[in-house]
C-alpha positions in Angstrom: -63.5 -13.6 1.4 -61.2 -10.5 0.9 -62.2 -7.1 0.3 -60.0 -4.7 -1.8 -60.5 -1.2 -1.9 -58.8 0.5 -5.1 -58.7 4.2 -5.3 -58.9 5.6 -8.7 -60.5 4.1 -12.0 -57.8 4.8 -14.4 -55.8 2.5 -15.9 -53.8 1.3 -12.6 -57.1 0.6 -10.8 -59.0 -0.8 -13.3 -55.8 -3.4 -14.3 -55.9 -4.1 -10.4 -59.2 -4.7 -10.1 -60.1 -6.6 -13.2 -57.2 -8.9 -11.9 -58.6 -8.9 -8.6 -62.0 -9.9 -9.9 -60.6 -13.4 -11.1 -61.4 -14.8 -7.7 -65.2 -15.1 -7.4 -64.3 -14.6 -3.3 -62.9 -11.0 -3.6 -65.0 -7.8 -3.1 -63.8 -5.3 -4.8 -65.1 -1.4 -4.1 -63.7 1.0 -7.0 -64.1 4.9 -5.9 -63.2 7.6 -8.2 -63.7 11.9 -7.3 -64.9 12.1 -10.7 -67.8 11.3 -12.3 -66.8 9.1 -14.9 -64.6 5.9 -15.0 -61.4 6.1 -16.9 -59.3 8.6 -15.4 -57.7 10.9 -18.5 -58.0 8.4 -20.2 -62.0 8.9 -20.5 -63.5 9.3 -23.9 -67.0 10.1 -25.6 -69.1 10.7 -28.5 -69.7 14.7 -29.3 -73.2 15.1 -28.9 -72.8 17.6 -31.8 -70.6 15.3 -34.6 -70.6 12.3 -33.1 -67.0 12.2 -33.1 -64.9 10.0 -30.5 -63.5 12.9 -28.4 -60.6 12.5 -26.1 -61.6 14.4 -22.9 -58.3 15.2 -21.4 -56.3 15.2 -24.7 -55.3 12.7 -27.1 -54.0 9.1 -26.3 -52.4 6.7 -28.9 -52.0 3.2 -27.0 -48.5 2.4 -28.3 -45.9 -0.1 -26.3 -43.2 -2.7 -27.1 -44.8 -5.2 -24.8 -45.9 -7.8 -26.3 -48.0 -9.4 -23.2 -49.0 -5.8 -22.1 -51.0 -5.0 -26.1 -52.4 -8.6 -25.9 -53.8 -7.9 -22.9 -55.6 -4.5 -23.6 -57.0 -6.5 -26.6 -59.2 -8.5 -24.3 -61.2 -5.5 -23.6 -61.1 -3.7 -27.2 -60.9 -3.8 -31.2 -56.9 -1.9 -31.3 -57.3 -0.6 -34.8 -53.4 0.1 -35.9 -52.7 4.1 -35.8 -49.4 5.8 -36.7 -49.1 9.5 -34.9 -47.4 11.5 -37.4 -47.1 15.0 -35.7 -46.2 18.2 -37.3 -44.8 21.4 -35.9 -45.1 25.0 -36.8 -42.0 27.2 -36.6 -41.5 30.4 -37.3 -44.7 30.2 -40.2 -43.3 26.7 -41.2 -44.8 23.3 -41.0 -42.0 20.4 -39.8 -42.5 16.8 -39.6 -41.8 15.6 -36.0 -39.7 13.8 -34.4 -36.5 15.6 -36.4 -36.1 13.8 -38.9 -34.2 13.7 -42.5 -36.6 15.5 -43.7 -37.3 17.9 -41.0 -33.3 18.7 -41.7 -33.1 19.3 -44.9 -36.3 21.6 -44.9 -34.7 23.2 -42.0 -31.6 23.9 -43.4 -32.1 24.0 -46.9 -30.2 21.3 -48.3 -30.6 17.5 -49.5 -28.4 15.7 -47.5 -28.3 11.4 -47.4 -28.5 9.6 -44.0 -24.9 10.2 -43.7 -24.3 13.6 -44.3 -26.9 14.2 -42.5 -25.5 12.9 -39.4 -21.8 14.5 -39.9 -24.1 17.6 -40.1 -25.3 17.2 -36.8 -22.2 16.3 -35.6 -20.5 19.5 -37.1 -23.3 21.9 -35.2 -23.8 19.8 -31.7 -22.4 21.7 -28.9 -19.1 19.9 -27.9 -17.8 22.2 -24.9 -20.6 20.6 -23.0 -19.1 17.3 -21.5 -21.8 16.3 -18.8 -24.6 18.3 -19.6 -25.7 19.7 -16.3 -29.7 20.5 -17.5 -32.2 20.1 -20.3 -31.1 22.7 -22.2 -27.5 21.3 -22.2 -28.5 18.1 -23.2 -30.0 19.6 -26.1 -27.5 21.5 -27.2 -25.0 18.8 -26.7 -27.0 16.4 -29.4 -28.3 18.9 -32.0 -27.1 22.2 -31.5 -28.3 25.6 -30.8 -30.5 26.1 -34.3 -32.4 22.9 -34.1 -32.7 23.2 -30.1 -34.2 27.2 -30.6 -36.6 26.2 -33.4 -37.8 22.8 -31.5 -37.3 22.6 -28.2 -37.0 26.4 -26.4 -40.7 27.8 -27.3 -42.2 24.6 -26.8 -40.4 23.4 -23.5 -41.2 26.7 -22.1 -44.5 26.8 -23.1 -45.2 23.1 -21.6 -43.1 23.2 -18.0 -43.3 26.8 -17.5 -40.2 27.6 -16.8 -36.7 27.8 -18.7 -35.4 24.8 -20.2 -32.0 25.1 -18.2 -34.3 24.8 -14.8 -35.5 21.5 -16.3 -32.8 18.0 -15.8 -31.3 16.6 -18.1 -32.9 13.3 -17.6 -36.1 14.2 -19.7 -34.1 13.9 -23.0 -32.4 10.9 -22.8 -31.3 10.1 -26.4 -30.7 12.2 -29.3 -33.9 13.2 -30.7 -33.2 12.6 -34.4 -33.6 10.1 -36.9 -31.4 10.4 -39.9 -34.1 8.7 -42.2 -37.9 9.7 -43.5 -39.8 8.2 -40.6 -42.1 10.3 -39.5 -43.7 7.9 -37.1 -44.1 9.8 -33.9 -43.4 6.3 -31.4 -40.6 3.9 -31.8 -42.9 1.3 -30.4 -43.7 -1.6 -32.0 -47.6 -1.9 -31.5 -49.6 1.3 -32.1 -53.0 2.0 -32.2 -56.5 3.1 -31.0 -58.8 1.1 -29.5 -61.6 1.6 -32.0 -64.5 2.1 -29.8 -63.2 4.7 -27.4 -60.8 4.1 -23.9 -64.3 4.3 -21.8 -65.6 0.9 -23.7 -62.2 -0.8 -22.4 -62.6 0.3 -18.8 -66.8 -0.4 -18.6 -65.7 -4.1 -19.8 -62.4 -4.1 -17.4 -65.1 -3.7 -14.3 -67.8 -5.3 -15.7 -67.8 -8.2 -13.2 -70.5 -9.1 -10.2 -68.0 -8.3 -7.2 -66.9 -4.9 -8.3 -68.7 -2.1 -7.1 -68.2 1.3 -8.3 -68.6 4.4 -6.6 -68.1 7.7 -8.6 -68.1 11.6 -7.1 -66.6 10.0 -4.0 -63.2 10.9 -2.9 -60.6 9.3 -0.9 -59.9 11.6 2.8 -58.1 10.3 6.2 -62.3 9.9 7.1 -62.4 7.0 5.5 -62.4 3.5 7.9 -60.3 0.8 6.2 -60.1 -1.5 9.0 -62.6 -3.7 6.7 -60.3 -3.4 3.9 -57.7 -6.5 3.8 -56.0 -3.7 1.2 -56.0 -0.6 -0.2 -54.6 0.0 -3.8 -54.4 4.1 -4.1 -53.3 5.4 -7.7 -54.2 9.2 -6.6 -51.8 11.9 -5.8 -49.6 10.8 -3.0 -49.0 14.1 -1.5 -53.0 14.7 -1.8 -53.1 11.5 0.4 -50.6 12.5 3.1 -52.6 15.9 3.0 -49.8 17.8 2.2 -47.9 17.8 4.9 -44.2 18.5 3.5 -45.3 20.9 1.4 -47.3 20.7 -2.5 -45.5 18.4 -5.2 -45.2 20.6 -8.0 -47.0 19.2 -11.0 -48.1 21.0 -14.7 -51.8 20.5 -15.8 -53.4 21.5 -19.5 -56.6 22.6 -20.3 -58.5 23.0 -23.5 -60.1 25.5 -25.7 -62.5 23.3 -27.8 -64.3 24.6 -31.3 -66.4 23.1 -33.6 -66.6 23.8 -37.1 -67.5 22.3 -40.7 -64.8 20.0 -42.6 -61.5 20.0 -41.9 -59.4 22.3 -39.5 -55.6 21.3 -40.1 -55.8 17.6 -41.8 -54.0 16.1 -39.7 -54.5 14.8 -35.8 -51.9 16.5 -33.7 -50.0 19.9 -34.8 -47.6 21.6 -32.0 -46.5 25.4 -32.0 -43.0 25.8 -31.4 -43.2 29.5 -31.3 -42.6 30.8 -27.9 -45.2 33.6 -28.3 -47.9 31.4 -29.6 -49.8 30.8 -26.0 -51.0 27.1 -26.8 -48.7 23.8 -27.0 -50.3 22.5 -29.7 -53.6 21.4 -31.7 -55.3 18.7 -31.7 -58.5 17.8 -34.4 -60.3 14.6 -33.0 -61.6 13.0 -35.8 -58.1 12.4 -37.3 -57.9 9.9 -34.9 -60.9 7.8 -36.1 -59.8 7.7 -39.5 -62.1 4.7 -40.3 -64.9 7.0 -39.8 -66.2 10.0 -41.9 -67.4 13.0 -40.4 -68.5 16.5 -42.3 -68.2 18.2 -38.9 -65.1 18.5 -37.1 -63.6 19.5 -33.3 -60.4 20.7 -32.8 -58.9 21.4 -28.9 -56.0 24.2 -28.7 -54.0 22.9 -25.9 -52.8 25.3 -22.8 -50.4 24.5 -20.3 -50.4 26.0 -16.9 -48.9 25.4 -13.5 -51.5 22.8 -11.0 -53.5 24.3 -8.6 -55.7 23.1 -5.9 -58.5 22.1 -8.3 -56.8 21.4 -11.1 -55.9 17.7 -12.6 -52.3 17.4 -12.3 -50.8 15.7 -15.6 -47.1 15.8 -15.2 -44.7 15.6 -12.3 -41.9 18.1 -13.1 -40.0 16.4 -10.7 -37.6 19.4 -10.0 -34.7 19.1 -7.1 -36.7 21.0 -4.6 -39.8 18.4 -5.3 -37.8 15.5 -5.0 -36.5 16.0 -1.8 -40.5 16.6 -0.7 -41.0 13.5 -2.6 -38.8 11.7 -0.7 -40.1 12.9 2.9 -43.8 11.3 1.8 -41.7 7.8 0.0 -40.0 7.2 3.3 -43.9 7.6 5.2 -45.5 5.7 2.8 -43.1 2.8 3.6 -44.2 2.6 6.7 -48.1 2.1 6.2 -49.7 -1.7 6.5 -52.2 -2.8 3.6 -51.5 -0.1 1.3 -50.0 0.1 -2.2 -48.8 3.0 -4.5 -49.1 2.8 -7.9 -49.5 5.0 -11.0 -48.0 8.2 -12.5 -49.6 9.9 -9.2 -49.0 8.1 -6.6 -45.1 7.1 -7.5 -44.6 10.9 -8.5 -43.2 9.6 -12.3 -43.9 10.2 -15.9 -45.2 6.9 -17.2 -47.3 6.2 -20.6 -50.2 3.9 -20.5 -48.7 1.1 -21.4 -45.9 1.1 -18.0 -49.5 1.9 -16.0 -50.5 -1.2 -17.3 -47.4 -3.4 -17.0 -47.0 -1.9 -13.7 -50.4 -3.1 -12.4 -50.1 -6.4 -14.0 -46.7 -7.3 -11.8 -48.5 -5.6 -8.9 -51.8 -8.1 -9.1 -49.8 -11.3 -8.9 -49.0 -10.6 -5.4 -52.5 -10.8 -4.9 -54.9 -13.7 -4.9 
């Protein structure tokens, strides 16, 4: 018999133990601080509308992974969802990603695929050769109109700081399409499972040698000498107890109302407006469009800098946090019986469906 002990019940520990669970031999102990399984991931039914709410925000399952989506539907109905986001600019409501459309209400003209892109040509910032930071890169691709309208107000807003402080590495690609498609992923399969994340995780460690253990957290008081491993998906500068210094990471909370019909018709609406204090909107029922509700809740989403009790979200992963990152890599490679996985514990940006592949590869290695 081996006994596993996975830290965190989002979607790296749950793959892991799930997997793990396979062998009738393994005892498997799942702890989570919270007190709820899940991770953000964790939904539930309003106890005023009913409605499927997304506790920590709004998550469309959407990946190119063919294994990866079949897997997930193991555990859940997908239904198929398309994300079509809209922004507000300046009093203005603009299909997102930029798109042809997005263009020509932008500017004011009716350009064809082509045109459009000898537009974009004709505005990008050329004096940039290797673009040195975010705001660079943006400029380089679309130019200083598109960029102000788009990107500034909203950047800001959601990493707290000026775009030029940010790398260039977060956009990768030219953030355009030169055709109508307004669908907000390029991915292939899309959707939501149609019962809520939580239902997908209660049947992911539904098995008799998994015990769960919620409100507990994971300290240096903890004796794993039992354990024959330790899978940790937590904050990996929480774990080392911060001894180089705080990772810097940027959390979101929510202001939630509830009112009668319909708030914005549609599920997710950003504010590009650097004065506007919230990110963006987003009205939950729009994501359960199979179901009909006269009520409706809406969350106005604020971004803010993590502090000691806050959830960290993203990893801004800025030069000085790197090289702190690196000082806690270099210790963690050094520990027996322990593996890192997860957007915490690796310090990354990764959407569910890389948490998942991730974990899959991970579990082969163990029996």
């Amino acid at each position: 018999m081996k006994k596993y002990l996975i830290v965190g019940s989002g979607f790296s520990g749950a793959v892991i133990a799930e997997r793990l669970s396979k062998n009738p031999d393994n005892q498997i102990l799942v702890i989570d601080e919270r007190n709820h399984i899940g991770g953000n991931c964790f939904t539930e039914r309003d106890k005023e509308t009913n409605i499927m709410e997304h506790r920590y925000g709004p998550h469309i399952f959407n990946t190119d992974n063919q294994f990866v989506w079949d897997y997930v539907q193991n555990f859940c109905e997908m239904v198929p969802f398309i994300n079509r986001v809209k922004t507000i600019y300046k009093s203005n409501v603009y299909s997102l990603p930029i798109n042809l459309h997005t263009i020509n209400q932008f500017f004011k003209k009716t350009l064809n695929p082509n045109e459009a892109k000898k537009f974009i040509e004709s505005i990008a910032n050329h004096n940039i050769v290797i673009p040195q930071n975010f705001e660079e890169q943006a400029l380089k691709f679309i130019g200083a109109d598109l960029y102000n309208a788009f990107f500034y107000g909203y950047t800001k807003k959601q990493w707290g700081c000026e775009p030029r402080e940010l790398p260039s590495s977060i956009l990768k690609r030219l953030p355009i399409r030169f055709n109508y498609n307004d669908n907000y992923y390029n991915n292939y399969y899309q959707g939501i499972p149609k019962h809520g994340y939580t239902a997908i995780f209660e049947k992911m460690l539904d098995a008799p040698n998994i015990e769960i253990r919620l409100n507990t957290k994971f300290d240096d008081s903890w004796d794993i000498k039992d354990y024959d491993h330790v899978f940790y998906t937590g904050a990996i500068d929480s774990f080392f107890n911060y001894k180089y210094g705080r990772l810097s990471y940027r959390t979101v909370f929510f202001n939630k109302t509830t009112t009668e019909g319909d708030y914005q018709g549609n599920a997710v609406i950003n504010y590009a407006d650097p004065e506007v204090p919230y990110t963006r909107v987003h009205e939950h029922k729009h994501f359960t469009p199979w179901e009909d509700h006269q009520k409706t809740i809406y969350f106005k989403e604020y971004s803010k800098e993590t502090e000691a009790n806050d959830i960290p979200y993203y990893p801004k992963r800025l030069k000085q946090d790197m090289e702190i990152f690196a000082k806690y890599e270099t210790e963690k490679n050094t520990l027996d019986k322990f593996t890192f996985l997860g957007r915490l514990a690796t310090y990354r940006y990764m959407d569910m469906h890389h948490v998942i592949g991730e974990a899959l590869q991970i579990a082969k290695n163990f029996k």
